[in-house]
N, C-alpha and C positions, 0 to 999 in steps of 0.2 A: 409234226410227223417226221419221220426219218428220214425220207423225200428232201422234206424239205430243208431240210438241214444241210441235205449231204450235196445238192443243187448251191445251197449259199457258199457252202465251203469250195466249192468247185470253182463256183464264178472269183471267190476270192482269191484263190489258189492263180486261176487264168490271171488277175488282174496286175496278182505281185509278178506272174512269169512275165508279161509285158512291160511291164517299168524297167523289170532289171533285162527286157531288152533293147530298152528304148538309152 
C-alpha cells in the first residue's frame, strides 16, 4: 500500500539525514 511505502521512504529519508549528521 502507499502507507506503506511512503513510511519506508521516510524512515530512510531520517536515516540518511542522521549519518550525514553524525
Amino acid at each position: 500500500p502507499q502507507t506503506v511505502d511512503a513510511l519506508m521512504k521516510l524512515d530512510l529519508a531520517a536515516g540518511v539525514d542522521v549519518e550525514i549528521k553524525l
